[in-house]
PLY file of the C-alpha trace (Angstrom):
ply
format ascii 1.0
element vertex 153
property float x
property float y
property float z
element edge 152
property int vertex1
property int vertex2
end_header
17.01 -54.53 40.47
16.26 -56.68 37.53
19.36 -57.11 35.51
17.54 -58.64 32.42
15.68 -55.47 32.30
18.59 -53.27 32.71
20.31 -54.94 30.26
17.50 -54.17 27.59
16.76 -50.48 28.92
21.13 -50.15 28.07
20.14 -51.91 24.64
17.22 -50.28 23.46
18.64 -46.87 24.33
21.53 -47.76 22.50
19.69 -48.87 19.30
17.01 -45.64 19.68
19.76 -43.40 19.79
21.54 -44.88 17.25
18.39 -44.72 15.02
18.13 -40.77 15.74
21.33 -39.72 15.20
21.23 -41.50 11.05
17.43 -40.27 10.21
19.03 -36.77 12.00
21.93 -36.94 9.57
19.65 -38.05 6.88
17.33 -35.85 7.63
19.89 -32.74 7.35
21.70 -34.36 4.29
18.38 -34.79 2.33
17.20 -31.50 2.88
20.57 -29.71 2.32
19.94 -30.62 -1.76
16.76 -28.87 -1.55
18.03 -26.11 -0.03
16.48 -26.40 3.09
17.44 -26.73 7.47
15.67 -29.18 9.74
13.59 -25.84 11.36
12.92 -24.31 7.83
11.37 -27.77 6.63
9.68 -28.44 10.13
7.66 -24.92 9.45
6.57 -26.16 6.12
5.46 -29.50 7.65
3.33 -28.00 9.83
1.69 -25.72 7.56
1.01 -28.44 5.00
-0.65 -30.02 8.38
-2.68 -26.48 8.48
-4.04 -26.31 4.81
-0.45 -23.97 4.53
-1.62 -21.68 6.38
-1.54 -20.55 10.52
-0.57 -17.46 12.87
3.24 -17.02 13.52
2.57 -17.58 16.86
1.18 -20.95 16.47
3.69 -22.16 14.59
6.42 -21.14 17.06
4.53 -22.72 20.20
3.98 -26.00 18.19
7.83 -26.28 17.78
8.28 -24.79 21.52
10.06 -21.66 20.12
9.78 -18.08 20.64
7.99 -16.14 18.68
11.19 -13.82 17.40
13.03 -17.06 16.95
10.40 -18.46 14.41
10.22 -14.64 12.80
13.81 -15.39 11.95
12.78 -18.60 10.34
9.80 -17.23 7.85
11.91 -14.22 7.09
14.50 -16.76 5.68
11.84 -18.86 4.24
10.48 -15.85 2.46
13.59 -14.70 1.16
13.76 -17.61 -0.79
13.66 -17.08 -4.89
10.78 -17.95 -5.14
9.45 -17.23 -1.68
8.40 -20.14 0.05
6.03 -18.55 2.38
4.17 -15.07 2.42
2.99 -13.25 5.53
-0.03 -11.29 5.92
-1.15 -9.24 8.79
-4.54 -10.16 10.14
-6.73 -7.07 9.70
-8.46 -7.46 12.62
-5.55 -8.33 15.24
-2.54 -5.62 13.49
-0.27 -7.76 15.95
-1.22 -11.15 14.86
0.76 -11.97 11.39
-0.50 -14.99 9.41
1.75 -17.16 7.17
0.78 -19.17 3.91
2.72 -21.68 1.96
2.94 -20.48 -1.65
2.54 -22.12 -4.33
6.29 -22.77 -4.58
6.26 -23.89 -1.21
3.82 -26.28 -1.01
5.85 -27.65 -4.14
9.20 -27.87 -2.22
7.75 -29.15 0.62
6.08 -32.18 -1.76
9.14 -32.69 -3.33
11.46 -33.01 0.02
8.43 -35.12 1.39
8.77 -37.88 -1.86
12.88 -37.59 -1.63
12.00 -38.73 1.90
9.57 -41.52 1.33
12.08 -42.93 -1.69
14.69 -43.18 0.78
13.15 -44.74 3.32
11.69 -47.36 0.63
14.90 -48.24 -0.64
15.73 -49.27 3.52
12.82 -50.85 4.47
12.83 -52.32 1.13
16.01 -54.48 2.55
13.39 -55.77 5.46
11.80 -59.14 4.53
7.78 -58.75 4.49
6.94 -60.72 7.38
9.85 -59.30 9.50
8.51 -55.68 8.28
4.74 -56.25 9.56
6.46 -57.33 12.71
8.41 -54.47 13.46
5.91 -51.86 12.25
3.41 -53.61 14.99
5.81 -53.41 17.49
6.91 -49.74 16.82
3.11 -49.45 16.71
2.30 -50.41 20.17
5.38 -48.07 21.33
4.42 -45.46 19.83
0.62 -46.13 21.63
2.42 -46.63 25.00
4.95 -43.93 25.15
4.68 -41.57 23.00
1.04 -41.54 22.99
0.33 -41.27 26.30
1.64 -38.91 28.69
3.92 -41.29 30.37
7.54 -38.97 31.45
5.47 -35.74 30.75
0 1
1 2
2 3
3 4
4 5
5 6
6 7
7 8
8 9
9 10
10 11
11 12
12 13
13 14
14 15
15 16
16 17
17 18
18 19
19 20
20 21
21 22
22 23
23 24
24 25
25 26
26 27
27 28
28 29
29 30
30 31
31 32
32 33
33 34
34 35
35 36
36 37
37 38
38 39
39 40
40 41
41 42
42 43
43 44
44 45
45 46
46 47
47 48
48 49
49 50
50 51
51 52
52 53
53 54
54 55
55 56
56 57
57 58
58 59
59 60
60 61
61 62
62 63
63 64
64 65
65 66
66 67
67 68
68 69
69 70
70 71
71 72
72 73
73 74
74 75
75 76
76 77
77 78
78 79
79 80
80 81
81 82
82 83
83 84
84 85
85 86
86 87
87 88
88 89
89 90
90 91
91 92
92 93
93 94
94 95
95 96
96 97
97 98
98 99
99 100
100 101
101 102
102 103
103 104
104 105
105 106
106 107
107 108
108 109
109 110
110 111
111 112
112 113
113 114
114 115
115 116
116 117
117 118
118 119
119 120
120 121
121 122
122 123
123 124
124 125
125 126
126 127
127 128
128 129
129 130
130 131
131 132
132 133
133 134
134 135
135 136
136 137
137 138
138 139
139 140
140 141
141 142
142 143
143 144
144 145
145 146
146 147
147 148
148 149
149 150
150 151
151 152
């Protein structure tokens, strides 16, 4: 047992979770003035990923969800005035049901997107330059070593 290492495994988990839980509340807070939930703006970020536009059923396995679940979540999103999203049924598969960012959408989901980036500016911001380039190569290599790789999958 290596105590030093223990004793950084206890602080890093404390800092990483501490890091969550604010960009989560931010996050929520954020989004709440434009009228949006973490899952609602999670299905327009990945259809801005997809030109704005991909099959229900896609969008629900991307976000490991069932496909009723994420039915509930584009019927809210295009009950929205103005809708945020349209569905279409794919001609050729009647069961498969395609969904497209509108125009509205794709300007909600820009909008939340700069809100986001301004904020996170103004913090980083507080970072001196130097100090910044070092922490965004460390983060860097993290993100390359665990969550790029399939280490804990």
């Amino acid at each position: 047992m290596n105590s030093s290492l223990d004793r950084d495994v206890a602080q890093f988990w404390t800092m990483l979770f501490a890091i969550v839980l604010d960009g989560e509340k931010r996050l929520a807070e954020n989004l709440a003035a434009h009228g949006l939930t973490v899952p609602q703006f999670y299905v327009l970020k990945t259809l801005s990923e997809h030109e704005g536009r991909m099959g229900i059923g896609q969008i629900a396995r991307a976000h490991g969800l069932t496909n009723a679940t994420m039915t509930g979540l584009v019927k809210r999103l295009e009950a929205i005035d103005p809708p945020l999203i349209v569905r279409e049924m794919n001609m050729q598969d009647r069961r498969a049901v395609y969904v497209t960012l509108t125009a509205a959408g794709w300007e909600r989901f820009n909008a939340v997107q700069q809100s986001l980036i301004d904020q996170l500016r103004s913090v980083i911001a507080l970072i001196p330059e130097d100090e910044r380039r070092r922490l965004i190569t460390d983060l860097s290599r993290y993100v390359g070593m665990i969550v790029g790789s399939s280490f804990g999958a």
